[in-house]
VOBA-1610 file (N, C-alpha, C; in pm, whole numbers, padded with zeros to 5 digits, always signed):
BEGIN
Unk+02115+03888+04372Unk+01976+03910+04335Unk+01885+03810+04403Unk+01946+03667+04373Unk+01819+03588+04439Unk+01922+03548+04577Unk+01851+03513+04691Unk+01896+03551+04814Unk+01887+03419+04858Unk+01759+03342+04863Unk+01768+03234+04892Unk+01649+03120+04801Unk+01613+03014+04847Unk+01588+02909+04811Unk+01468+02823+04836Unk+01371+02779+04759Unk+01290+02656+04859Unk+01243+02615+04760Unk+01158+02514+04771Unk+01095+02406+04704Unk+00983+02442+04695Unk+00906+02482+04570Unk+00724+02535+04558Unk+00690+02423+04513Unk+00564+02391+04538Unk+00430+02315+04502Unk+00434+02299+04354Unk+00363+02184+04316Unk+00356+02194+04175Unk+00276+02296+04121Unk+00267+02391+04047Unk+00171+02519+03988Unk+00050+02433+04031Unk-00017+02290+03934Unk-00160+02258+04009Unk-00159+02285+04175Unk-00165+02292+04240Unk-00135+02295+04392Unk-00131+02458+04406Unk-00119+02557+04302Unk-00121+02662+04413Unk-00274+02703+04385Unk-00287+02818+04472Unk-00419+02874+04482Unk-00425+03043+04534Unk-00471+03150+04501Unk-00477+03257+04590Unk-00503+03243+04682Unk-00588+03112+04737Unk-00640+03121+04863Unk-00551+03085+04951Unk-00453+02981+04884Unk-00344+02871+05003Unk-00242+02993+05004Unk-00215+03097+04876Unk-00111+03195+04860Unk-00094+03306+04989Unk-00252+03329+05049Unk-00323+03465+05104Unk-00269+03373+05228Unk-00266+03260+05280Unk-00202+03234+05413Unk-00091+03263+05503Unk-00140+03373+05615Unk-00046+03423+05678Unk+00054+03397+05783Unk-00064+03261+05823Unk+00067+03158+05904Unk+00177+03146+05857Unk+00123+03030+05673Unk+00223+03010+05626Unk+00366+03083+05579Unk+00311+03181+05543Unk+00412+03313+05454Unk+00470+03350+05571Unk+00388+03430+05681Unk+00484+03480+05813Unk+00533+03360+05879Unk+00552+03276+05912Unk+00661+03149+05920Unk+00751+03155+05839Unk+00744+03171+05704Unk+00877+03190+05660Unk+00953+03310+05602Unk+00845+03413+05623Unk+00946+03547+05638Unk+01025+03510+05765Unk+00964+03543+05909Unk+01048+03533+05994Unk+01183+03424+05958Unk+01134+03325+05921Unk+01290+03243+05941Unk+01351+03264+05854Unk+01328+03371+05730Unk+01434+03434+05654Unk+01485+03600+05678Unk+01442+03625+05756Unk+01479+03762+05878Unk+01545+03684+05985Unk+01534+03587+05983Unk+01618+03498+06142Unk+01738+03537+06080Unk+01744+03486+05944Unk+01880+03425+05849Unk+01978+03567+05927Unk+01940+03695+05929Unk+01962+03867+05889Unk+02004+03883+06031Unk+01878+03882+06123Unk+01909+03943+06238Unk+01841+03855+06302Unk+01865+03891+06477Unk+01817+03819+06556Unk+01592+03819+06559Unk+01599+03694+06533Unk+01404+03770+06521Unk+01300+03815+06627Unk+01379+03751+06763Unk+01297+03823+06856Unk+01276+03948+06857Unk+01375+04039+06864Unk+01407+04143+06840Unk+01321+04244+06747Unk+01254+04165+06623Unk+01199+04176+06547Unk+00970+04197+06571Unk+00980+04330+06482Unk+00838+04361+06499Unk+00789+04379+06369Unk+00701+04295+06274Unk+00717+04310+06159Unk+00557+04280+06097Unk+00505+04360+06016Unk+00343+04358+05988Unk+00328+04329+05850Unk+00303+04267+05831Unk+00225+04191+05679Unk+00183+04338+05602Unk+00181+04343+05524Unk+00147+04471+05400Unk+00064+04428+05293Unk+00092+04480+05172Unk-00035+04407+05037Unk+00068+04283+04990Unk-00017+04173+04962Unk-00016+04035+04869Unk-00055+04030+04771Unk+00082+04024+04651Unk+00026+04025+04504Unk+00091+03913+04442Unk+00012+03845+04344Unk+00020+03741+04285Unk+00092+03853+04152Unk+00163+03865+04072Unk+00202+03913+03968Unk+00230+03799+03843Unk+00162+03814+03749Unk+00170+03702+03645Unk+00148+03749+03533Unk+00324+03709+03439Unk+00317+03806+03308Unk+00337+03660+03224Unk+00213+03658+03120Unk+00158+03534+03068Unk+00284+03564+02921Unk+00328+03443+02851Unk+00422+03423+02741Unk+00373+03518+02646Unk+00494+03546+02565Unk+00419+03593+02405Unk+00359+03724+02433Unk+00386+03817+02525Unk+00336+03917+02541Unk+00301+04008+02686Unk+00326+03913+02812Unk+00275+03949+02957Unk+00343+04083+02952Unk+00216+04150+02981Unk+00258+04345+03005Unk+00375+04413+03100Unk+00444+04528+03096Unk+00531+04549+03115Unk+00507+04660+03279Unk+00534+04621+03358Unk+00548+04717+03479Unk+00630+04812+03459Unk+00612+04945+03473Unk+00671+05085+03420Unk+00746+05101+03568Unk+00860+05201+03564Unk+00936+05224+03656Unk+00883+05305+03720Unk+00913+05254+03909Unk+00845+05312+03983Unk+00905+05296+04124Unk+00848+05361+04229Unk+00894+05337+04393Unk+00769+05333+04431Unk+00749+05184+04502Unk+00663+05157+04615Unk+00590+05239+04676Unk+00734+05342+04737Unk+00687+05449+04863Unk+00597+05548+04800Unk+00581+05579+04689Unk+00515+05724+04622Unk+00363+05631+04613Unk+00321+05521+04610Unk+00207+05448+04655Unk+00147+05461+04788Unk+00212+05446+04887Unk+00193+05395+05003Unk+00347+05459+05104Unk+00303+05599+05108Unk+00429+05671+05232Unk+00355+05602+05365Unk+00461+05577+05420Unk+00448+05567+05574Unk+00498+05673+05694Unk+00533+05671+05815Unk+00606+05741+05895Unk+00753+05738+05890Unk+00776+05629+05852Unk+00911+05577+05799Unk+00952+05493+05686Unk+01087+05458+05652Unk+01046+05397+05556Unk+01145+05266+05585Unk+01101+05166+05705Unk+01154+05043+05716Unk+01008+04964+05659Unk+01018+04983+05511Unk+00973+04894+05447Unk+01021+04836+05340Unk+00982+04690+05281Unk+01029+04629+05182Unk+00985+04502+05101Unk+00978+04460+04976Unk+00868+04402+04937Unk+00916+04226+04902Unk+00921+04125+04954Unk+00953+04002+04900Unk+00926+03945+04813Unk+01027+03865+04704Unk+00971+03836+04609Unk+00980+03666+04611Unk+00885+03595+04563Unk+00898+03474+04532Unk+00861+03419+04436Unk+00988+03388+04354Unk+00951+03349+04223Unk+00889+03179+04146Unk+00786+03158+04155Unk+00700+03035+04157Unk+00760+02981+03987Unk+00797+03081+03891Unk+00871+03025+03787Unk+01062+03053+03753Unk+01064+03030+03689Unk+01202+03081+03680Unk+01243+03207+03618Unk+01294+03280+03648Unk+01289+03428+03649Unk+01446+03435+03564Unk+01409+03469+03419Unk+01531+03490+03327Unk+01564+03590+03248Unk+01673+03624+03158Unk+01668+03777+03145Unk+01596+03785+03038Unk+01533+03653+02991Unk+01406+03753+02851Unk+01252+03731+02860Unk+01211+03711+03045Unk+01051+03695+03062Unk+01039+03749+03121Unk+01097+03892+03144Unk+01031+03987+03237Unk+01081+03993+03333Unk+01202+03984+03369Unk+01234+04008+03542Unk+01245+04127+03582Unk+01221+04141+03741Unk+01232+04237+03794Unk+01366+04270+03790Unk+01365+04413+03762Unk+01495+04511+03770Unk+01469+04649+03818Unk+01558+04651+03930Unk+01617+04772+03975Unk+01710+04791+03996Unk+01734+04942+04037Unk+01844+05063+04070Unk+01910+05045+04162Unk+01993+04961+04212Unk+02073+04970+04379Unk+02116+05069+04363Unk+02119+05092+04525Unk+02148+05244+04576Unk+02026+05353+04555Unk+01940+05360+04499Unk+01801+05441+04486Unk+01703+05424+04602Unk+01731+05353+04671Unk+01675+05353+04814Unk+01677+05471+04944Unk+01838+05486+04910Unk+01891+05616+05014Unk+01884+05746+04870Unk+01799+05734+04787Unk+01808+05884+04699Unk+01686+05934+04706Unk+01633+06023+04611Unk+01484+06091+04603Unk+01367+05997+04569Unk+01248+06073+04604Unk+01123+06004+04584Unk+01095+06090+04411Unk+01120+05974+04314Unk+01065+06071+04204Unk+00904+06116+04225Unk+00888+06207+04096Unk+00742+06244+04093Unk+00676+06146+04028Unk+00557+06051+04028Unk+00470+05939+04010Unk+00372+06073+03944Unk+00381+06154+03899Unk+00217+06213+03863Unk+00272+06287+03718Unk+00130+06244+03666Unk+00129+06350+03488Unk+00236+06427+03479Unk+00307+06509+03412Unk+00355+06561+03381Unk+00256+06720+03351Unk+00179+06710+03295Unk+00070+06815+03280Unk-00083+06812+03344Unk-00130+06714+03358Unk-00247+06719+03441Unk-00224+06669+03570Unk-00116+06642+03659Unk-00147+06653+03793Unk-00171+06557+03850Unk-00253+06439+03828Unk-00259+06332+03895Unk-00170+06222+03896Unk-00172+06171+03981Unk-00072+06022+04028Unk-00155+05941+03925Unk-00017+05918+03830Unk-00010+05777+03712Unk+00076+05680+03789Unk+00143+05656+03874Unk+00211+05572+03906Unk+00331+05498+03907Unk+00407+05619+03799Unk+00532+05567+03709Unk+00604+05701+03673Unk+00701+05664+03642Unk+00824+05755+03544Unk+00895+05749+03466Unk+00957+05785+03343Unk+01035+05788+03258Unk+01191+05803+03348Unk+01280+05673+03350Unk+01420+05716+03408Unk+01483+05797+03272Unk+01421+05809+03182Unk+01514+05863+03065Unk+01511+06025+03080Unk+01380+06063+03177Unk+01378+06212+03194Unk+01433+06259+03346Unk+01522+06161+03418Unk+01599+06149+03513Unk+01756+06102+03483Unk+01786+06148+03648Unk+01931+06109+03624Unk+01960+05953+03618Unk+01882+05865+03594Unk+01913+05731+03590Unk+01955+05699+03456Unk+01898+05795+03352Unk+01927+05785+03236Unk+02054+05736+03178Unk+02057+05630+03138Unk+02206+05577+03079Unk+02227+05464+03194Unk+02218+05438+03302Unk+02231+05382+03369Unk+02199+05229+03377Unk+02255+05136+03410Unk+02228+05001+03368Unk+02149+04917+03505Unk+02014+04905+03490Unk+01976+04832+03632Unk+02024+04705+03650Unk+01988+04658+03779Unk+01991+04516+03803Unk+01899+04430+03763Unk+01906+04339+03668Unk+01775+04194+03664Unk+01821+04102+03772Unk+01730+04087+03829Unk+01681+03989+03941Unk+01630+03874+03861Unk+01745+03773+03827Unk+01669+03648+03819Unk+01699+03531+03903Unk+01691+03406+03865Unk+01706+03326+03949Unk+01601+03177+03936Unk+01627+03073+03961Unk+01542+02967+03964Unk+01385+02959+04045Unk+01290+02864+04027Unk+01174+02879+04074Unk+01220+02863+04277Unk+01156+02951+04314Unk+01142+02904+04450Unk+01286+03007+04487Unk+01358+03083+04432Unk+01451+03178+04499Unk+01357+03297+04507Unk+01437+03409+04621Unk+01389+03480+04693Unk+01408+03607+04631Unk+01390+03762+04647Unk+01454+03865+04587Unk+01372+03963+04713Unk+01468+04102+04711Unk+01407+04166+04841Unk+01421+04314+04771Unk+01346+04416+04769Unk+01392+04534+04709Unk+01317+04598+04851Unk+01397+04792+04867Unk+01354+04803+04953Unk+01230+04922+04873Unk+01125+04992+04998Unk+01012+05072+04925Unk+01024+05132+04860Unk+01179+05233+04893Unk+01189+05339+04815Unk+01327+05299+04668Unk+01337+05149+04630Unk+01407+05154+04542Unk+01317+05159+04395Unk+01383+05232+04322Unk+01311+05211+04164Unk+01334+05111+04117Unk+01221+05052+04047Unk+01238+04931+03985Unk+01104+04930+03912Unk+01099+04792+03825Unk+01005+04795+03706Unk+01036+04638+03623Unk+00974+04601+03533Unk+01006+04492+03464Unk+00904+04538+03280Unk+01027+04431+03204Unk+01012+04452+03090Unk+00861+04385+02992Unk+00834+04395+02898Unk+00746+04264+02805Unk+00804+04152+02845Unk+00683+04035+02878Unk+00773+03877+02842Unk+00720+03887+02680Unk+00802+03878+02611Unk+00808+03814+02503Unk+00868+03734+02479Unk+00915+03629+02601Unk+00963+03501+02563Unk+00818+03418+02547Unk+00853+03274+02517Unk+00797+03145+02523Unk+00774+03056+02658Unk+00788+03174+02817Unk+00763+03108+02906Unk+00687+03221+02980Unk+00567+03165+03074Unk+00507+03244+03188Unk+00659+03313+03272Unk+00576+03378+03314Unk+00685+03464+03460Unk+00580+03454+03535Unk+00560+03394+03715Unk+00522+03432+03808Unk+00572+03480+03892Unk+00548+03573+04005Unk+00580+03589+04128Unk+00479+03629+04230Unk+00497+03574+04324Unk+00436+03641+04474Unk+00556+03730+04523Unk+00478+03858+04585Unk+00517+03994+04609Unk+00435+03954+04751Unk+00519+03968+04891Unk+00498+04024+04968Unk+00556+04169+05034Unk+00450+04216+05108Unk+00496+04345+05128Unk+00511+04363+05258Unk+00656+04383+05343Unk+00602+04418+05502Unk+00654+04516+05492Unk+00629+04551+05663Unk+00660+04718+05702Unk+00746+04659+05835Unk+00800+04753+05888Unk+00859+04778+06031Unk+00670+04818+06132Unk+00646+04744+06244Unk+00531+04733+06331Unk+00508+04906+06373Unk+00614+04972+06349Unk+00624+05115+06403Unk+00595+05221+06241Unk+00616+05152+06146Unk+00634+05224+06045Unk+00421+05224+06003Unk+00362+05361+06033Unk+00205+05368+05987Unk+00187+05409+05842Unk+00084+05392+05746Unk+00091+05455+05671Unk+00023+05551+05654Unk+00046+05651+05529Unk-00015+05754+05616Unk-00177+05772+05491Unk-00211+05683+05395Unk-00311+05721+05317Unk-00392+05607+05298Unk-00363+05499+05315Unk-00479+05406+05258Unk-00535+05339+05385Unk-00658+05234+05350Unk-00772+05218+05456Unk-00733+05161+05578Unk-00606+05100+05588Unk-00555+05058+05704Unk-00572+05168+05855Unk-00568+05307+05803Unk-00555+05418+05861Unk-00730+05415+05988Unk-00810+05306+05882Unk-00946+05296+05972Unk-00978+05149+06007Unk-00891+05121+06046Unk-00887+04951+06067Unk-00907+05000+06248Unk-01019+04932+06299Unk-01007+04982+06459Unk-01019+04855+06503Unk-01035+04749+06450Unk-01018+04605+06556Unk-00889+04569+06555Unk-00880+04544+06709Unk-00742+04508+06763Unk-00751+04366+06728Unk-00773+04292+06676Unk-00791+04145+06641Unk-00692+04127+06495Unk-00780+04208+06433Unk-00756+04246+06259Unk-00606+04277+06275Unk-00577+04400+06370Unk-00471+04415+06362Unk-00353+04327+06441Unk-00354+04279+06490Unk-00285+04149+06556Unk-00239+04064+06422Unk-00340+04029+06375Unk-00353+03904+06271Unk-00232+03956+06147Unk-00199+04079+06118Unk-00148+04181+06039Unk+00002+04106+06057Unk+00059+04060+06195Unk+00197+04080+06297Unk+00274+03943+06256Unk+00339+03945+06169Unk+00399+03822+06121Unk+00509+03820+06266Unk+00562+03903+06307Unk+00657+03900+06416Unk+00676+04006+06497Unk+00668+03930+06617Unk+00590+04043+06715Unk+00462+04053+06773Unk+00444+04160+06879Unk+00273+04147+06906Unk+00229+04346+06831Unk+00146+04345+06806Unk+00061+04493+06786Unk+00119+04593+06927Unk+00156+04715+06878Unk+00198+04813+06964Unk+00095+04926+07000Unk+00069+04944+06880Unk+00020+05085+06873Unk+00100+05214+06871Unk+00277+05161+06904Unk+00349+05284+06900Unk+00425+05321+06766Unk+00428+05431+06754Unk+00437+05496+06553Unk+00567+05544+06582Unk+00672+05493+06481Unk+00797+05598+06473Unk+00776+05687+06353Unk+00825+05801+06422Unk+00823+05916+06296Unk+00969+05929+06282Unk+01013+05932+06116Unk+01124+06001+06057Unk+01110+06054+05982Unk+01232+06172+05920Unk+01240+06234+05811Unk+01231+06155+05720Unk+01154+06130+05626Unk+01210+06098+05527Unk+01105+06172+05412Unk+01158+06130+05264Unk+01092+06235+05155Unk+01013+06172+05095Unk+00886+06238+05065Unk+00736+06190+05033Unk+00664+06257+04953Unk+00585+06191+04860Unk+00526+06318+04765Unk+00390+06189+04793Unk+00302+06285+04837Unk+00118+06213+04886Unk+00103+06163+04683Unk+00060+06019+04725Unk-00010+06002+04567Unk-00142+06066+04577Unk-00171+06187+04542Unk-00287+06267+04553Unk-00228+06390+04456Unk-00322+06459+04372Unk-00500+06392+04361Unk-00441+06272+04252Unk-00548+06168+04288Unk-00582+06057+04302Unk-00596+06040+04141Unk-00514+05899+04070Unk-00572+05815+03901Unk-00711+05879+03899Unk-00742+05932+03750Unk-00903+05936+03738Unk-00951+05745+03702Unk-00873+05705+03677Unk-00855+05584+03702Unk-00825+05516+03781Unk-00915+05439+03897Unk-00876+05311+03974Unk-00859+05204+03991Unk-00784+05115+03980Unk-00787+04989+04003Unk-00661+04931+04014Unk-00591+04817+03929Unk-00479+04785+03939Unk-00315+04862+03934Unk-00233+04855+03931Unk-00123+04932+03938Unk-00098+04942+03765Unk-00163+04867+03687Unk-00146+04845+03527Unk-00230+04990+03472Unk-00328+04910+03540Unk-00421+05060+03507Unk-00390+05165+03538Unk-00329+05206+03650Unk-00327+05322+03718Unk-00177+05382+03591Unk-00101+05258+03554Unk+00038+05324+03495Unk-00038+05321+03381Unk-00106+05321+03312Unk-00198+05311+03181Unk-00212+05485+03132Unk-00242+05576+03234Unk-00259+05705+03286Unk-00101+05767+03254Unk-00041+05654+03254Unk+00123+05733+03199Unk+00122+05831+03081Unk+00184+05959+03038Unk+00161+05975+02908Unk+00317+05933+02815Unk+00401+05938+02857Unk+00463+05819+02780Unk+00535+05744+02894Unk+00634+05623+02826Unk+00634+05514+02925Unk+00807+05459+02905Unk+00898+05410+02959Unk+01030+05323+02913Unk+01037+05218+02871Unk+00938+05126+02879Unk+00904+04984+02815Unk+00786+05024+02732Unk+00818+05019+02602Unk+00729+05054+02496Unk+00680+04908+02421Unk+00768+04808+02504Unk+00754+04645+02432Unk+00779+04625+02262Unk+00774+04545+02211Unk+00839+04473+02156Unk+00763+04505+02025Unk+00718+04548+01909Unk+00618+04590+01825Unk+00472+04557+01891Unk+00449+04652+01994Unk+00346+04612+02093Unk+00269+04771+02110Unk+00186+04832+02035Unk+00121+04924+02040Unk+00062+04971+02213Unk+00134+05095+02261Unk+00100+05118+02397Unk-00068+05108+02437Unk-00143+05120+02342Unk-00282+05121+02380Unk-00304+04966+02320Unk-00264+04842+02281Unk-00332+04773+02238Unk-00373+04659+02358Unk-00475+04572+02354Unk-00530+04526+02473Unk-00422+04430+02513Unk-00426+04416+02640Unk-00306+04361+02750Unk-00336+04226+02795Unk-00198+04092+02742Unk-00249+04026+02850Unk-00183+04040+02969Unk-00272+04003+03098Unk-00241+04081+03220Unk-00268+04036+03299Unk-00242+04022+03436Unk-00298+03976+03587Unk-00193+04035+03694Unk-00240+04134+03748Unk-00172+04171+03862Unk-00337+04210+04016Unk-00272+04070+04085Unk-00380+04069+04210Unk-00334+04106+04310
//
């Protein structure tokens, strides 16, 4: 689960702003893709940066889901890094997923009766049902890697400790996506700056792979909380924790 290792800053010391640094972060993706494969070799583009922070005594529950039904690309050499700034244990919320759900189907992310992309699924109305995921835990400063299309999700902290993580997201330099604003990004600068490893191509690989467009679109926009809010029921129902009652929450 946790892959590798480093030494974080004291919590005073971090910042979204020092977090959002792409020197820093792509410096050490690459030299943990060195670890894998050779990195020259390597063409690799920065994706979304999320701070995820599920506060004690209650931090809200991420509903089960795949990346890819967010954000399809042409392919799917994508995958999301995790770095856990606290210690990640099995009763504050860790991330858990499905190995092997990577090479399977794209579930359906939308209502059940009205049609729009909520963002989530019930594995209990799938074949995952019964099935025991993986928790990803591990000490502050270990690593975790899931790929786009694996299911995964995390529970209530209802422990007595924060859970943080930074979520980076890259892609393969060839892999485009095919719906959000990146699609109108026309400075070659912007996009350079994107290239944790590698230079900007401009060349797109297309593969088969299986995709359901998140369209039509949350009548609700904003965070991925919100958007799974739109769920009409959910697998983490939390802990005597009323599904509508107000959330504490931060997902940036």
């Amino acid at each position: 689960a946790s892959l590798g290792h480093w030494s974080p800053p004291p919590p005073s010391l971090w910042s979204f702003t020092t977090l959002q640094s792409a020197a820093h972060w792509g410096k050490m993706v690459c030299q943990v893709f060195g670890w894998i494969v050779m990195t020259q070799f390597l063409q690799i583009r920065m994706g979304n940066f999320k701070l995820n922070v599920k506060a004690s005594h209650g931090g809200a529950a991420i509903q089960w889901h795949q990346d890819w039904a967010y954000y399809p690309h042409t392919n799917d050499s994508l995958l999301a890094i995790g770095i856990f700034i606290d210690d990640m244990t099995p009763d504050n919320g860790p991330l858990q997923v499905f190995p092997g759900t990577h090479r399977g189907r794209v579930f359906s992310h939308h209502h059940p009766t009205r049609g729009f992309f909520c963002g989530g699924f019930r594995i209990e109305d799938t074949e995952l049902a019964g099935k025991v995921p993986l928790k990803l835990t591990g000490p502050a400063g270990s690593l975790s890697f899931h790929h786009a299309r694996s299911v995964h999700g995390s529970d209530w902290n209802n422990s007595g400790t924060d859970r943080r993580v930074v979520f980076l997201e890259v892609a393969a330099a060839d892999a485009w996506p095919l719906t959000n604003a990146l699609l109108h990004t026309v400075d070659i600068a912007s996009l350079q700056e994107m290239m944790l490893c590698g230079s900007y191509s401009g060349q797109v690989r297309m593969e088969s792979c299986p995709i359901r467009l998140p369209l039509p679109a949350s009548p609700v926009q904003g965070t991925l909380y919100q958007i799974q809010e739109q769920m009409e029921t959910v697998s983490f129902s939390g802990k005597a924790v009323e599904k509508k009652a107000p959330l504490r929450k931060s997902h940036l």
